[in-house]
C-alpha positions in Angstrom: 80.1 11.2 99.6 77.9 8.2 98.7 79.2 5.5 95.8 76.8 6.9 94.0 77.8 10.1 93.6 81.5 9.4 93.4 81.0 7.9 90.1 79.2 11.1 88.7 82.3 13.6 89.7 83.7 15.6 87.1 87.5 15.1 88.8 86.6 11.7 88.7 85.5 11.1 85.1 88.0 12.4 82.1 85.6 11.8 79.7 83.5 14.6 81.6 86.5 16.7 80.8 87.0 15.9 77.2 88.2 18.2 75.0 88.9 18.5 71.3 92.4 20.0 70.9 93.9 20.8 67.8 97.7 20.2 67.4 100.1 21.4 64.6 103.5 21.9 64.2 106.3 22.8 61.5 109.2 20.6 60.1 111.1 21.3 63.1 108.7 20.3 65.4 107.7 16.8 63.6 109.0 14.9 66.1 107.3 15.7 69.0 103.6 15.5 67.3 103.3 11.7 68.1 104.3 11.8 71.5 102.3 14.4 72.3 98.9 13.5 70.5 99.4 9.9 72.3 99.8 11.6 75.4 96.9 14.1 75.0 94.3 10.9 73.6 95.4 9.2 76.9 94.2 11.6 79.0 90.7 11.1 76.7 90.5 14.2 74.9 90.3 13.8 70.9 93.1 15.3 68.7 92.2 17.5 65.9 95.8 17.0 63.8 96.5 19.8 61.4 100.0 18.7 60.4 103.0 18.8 58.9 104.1 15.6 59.0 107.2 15.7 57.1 110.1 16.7 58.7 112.1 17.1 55.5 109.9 19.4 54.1 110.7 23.0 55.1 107.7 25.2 55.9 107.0 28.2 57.8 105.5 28.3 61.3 103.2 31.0 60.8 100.9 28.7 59.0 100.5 26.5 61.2 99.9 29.2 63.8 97.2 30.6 62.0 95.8 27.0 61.2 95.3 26.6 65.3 94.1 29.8 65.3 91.3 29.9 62.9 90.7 26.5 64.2 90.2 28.3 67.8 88.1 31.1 66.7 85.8 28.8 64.8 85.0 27.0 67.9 86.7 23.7 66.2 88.0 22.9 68.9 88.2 24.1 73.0 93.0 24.3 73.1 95.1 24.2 70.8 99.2 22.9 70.9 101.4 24.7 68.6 104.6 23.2 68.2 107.6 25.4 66.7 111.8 24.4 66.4 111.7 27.3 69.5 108.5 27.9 70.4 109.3 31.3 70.1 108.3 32.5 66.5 105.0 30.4 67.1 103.8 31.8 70.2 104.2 35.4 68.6 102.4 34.4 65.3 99.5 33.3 67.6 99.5 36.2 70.0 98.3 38.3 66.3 95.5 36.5 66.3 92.5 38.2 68.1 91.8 35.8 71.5 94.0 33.2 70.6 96.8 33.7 73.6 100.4 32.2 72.8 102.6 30.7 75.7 
């Protein structure tokens, strides 16, 4: 492979492999949002944040799974991280929604 080409390689280039991903989470998993959108910008993608930010506030995780969701469906954004006290109860809210697969 020539220099010249080795510059214009996607595996070589993360901004050839940005992505917007959307992140939310409920009260219980507040926490982890920073961490994880620094991580995710660092690998160059851009962070679509759709909350909560307030761990004191109790809210319910289906919200926020459906905020991803729509978010997905819209064509928003190309992933989404959905962050839950379990991960459990959000992962099923988001396997409802039609081509939005929860893991």
């Amino acid at each position: 492979m020539s220099a010249s080409t080795a510059n214009t390689n996607p595996i070589n280039s993360v901004q050839s492999n940005s992505m917007r991903i959307a992140i939310a989470a409920d009260h219980a998993g507040v926490p982890l949002m920073d961490p994880i959108i620094a991580q995710v910008r660092s690998l160059g993608h851009e962070v679509l944040d759709l909350g909560t930010h307030d761990p004191t506030q109790p809210d319910d995780y289906p919200d926020y799974a459906r905020a991803i969701g729509e978010t997905l469906q819209a064509g928003r954004c190309d992933r989404g991280i959905l962050i839950c006290g379990s991960g459990v109860g959000a992962a099923i809210a988001a396997n409802k929604m039609i081509g939005i697969p929860g893991r």
